[in-house]
N, C-alpha and C positions, 0 to 999 in steps of 0.2 A: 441171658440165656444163650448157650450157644448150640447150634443144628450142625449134625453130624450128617452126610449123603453117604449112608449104606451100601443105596443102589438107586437108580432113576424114581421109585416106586414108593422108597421108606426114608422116610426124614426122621429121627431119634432129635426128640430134644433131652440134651445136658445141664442140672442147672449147676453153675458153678460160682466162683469170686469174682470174675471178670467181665461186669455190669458194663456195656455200655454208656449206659444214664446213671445218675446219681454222685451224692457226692461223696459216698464213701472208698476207701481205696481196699482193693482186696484182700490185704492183709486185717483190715478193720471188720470187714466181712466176715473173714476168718472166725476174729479173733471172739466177735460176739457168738457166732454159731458154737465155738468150741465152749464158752462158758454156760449158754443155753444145755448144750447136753453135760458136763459137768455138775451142772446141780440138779439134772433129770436122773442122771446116773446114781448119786449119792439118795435120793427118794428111792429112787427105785431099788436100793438095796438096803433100807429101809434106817439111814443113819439120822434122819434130823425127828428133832417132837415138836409137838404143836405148841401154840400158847398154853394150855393146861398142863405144859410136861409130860405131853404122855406121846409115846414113839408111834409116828406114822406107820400106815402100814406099807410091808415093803409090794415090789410091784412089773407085772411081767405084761409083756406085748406093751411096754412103753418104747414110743417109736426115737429112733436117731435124728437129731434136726438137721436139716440139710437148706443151704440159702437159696431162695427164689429174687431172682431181679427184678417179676414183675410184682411182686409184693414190695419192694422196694420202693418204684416207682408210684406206686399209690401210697407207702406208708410218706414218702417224701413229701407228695403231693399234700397230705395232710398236715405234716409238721409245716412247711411252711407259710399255710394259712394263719399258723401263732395263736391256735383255737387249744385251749385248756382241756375241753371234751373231747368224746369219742367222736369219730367222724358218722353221718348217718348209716343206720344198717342197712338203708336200702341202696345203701351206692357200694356197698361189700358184702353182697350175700354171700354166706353160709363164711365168712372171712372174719377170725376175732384180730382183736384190735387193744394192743395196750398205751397209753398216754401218760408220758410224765414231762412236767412242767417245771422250770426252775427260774429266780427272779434273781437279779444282783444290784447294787446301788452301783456299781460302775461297770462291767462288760464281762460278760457269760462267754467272752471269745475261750476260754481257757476248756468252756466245755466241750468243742469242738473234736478232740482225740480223747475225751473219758468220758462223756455225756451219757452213754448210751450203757455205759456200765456201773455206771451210778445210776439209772432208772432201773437198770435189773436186779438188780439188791434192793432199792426200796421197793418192787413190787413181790419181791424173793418174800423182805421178811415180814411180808402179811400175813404167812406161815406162823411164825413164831412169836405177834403181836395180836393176832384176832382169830386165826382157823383156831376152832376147838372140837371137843372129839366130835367125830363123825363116824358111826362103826360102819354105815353103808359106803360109804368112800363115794355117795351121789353128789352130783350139782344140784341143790333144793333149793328153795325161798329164802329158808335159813341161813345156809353158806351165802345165798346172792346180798341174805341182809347184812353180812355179819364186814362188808369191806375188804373182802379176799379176792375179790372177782379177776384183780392182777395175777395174783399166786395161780387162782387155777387155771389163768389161761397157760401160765409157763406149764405146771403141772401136766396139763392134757395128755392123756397117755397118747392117744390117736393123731395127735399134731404132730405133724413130720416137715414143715414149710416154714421160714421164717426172712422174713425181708424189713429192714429197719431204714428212718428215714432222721435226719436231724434238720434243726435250725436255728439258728446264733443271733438271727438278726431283728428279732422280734421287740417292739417295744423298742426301737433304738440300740439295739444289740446288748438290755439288761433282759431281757428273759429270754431261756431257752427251751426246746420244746422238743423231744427225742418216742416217738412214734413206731412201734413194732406190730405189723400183720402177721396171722398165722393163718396157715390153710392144713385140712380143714380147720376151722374154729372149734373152739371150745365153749362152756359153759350152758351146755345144753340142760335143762330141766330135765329130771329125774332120771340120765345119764350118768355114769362112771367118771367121775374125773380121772380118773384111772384105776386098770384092773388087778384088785388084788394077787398075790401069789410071789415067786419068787423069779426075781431076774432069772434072764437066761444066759446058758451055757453054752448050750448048741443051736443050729440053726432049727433043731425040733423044736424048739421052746416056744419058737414064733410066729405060730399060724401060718406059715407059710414065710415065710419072710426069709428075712437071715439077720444071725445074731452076731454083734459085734461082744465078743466074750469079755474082753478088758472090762468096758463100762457095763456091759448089761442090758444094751439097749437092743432093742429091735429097727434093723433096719430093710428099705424097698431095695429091690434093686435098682444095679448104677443107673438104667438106664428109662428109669420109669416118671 
């Protein structure tokens, strides 16, 4: 995170690529946040279907992801415990939490520069292997049972915060362990995984906000 001096009075914090902590490099930061809204972008304009074959619905006031360092810092903090599960909810309130695991007969060092984008595809296509139709477009019991709980945390229309953490050395460096925070979290009970309607074009589209027109997404401003 970096702090901008306004004036004596206003400190503006920035978040940006250029993590003090962690072990990722800002280009890898980058590169996750651009694929995170990439496939937020393509829902939101309503291009993939579900396991049933049947086309999502498309989807407005879905927010732009933008990297946080200090989600980082705890997602890191996590992966390198080399814990398969989610970290406790009482140590990330209101913060979701996605976990993916991978094992090798001789050294996961290779997952170090792909790791985290290979966990975002296999949480991706829980979409297209278990979500089935859902016309309310809610988080229920149902979707919580059904093994998607990955997909709708990427989904979250409302999630605009994303900080990932890896770890190679697990287990003698055969398993790896690739950890991503969102703020706000998702997967709230009988909430919106996201709200129906049509991307936006303008910045009216987006309750206030502002619209990045290309993808469709809704984004805060720079300095919030």
């Amino acid at each position: 995170m970096i702090l901008f001096l306004i004036s004596p009075a206003i400190i503006v914090a920035v978040t940006g690529y250029d993590c003090y902590r962690g072990k990722l490099t800002p280009q890898y930061r980058e590169k996750i946040v651009r694929e995170h809204n990439r496939l937020r972008s393509k829902l939101a304009k309503g291009t993939y279907k579900n396991s049933a074959g049947k086309w999502m619905p498309k989807g407005k006031n879905m927010m732009e992801m933008k990297w946080d360092c200090e989600l980082e810092l705890m997602a890191q903090r996590w992966a390198d415990q080399c814990v398969s599960g989610n970290s406790p909810k009482d140590r990330r309130s209101r913060i979701g939490e996605n976990v993916y695991t991978q094992r090798s007969d001789t050294s996961v060092a290779v997952y170090g520069t792909s790791g985290i984008m290979i966990a975002l595809e296999s949480w991706w296509v829980e979409l297209t292997r278990s979500y089935k139709n859902n016309p309310s477009n809610k988080y229920t019991s149902i979707v919580a049972n059904r093994g998607v709980s990955n997909f709708t945390q990427l989904a979250w229309g409302k999630t605009y915060k994303v900080g990932c953490g890896i770890a190679t050395h697990c287990d003698g460096g055969k398993a790896f362990v690739a950890v991503c925070q969102y703020n706000p979290g998702g997967n709230t009970m009988g909430e919106s995984i996201y709200e129906k309607g049509r991307p936006c074009k303008t910045d009216r589209d987006c309750s206030s906000r502002k619209c990045a027109k290309e993808s469709g997404l809704c984004k805060l401003n720079f300095f919030i």
